[in-house]
C-alpha positions, 0 to 999 in steps of 0.5 A: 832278111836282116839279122836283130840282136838284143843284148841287155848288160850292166857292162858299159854301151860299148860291150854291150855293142860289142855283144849284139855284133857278136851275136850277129856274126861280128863286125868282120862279118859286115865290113873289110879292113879299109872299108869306107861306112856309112852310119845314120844314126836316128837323130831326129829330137829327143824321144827318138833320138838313137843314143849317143854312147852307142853311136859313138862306141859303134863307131870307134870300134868300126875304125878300130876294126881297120875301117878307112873311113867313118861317116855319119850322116844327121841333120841335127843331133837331140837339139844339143849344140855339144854333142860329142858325137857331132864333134867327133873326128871319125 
């Protein structure tokens, strides 16, 4: 079965991810120092558009974790030609 975290913090997206990985055994506990990731992100228009910050700070902290290599699969990004996240070198 999978595991669910829910997290509420007034520190910032990124400790907040780093909170809900903790609270389901960690990011060691999913993926290995060179490790290739596949992440798909919900990109599919504004209402259900998974939020940009997280997906970004789950990916910088997946290379930071020793990750070999970070993809993230979208057909588009929330209808906005400057997501960062599109344009992020993972």
């Amino acid at each position: 079965m999978g595991k669910v975290s829910i997290v509420r913090t007034s520190e910032g997206i990124r400790q907040a991810v780093s909170n809900f990985l903790d609270l389901i055994g960690g990011l060691d506990s999913f993926i290995s120092r060179r490790d290739r990731v596949l992440v798909k992100p919900n990109l599919n228009g504004v209402e259900g558009c998974t939020n940009l910050e997280l997906t970004e700070s789950l990916i910088r902290m997946l290379l930071d974790s020793g990750a070999r290599r970070v993809t993230r699969r979208a057909t588009r990004c929330c209808k906005r030609s400057d997501c960062a996240l599109m344009r992020a070198r993972a």
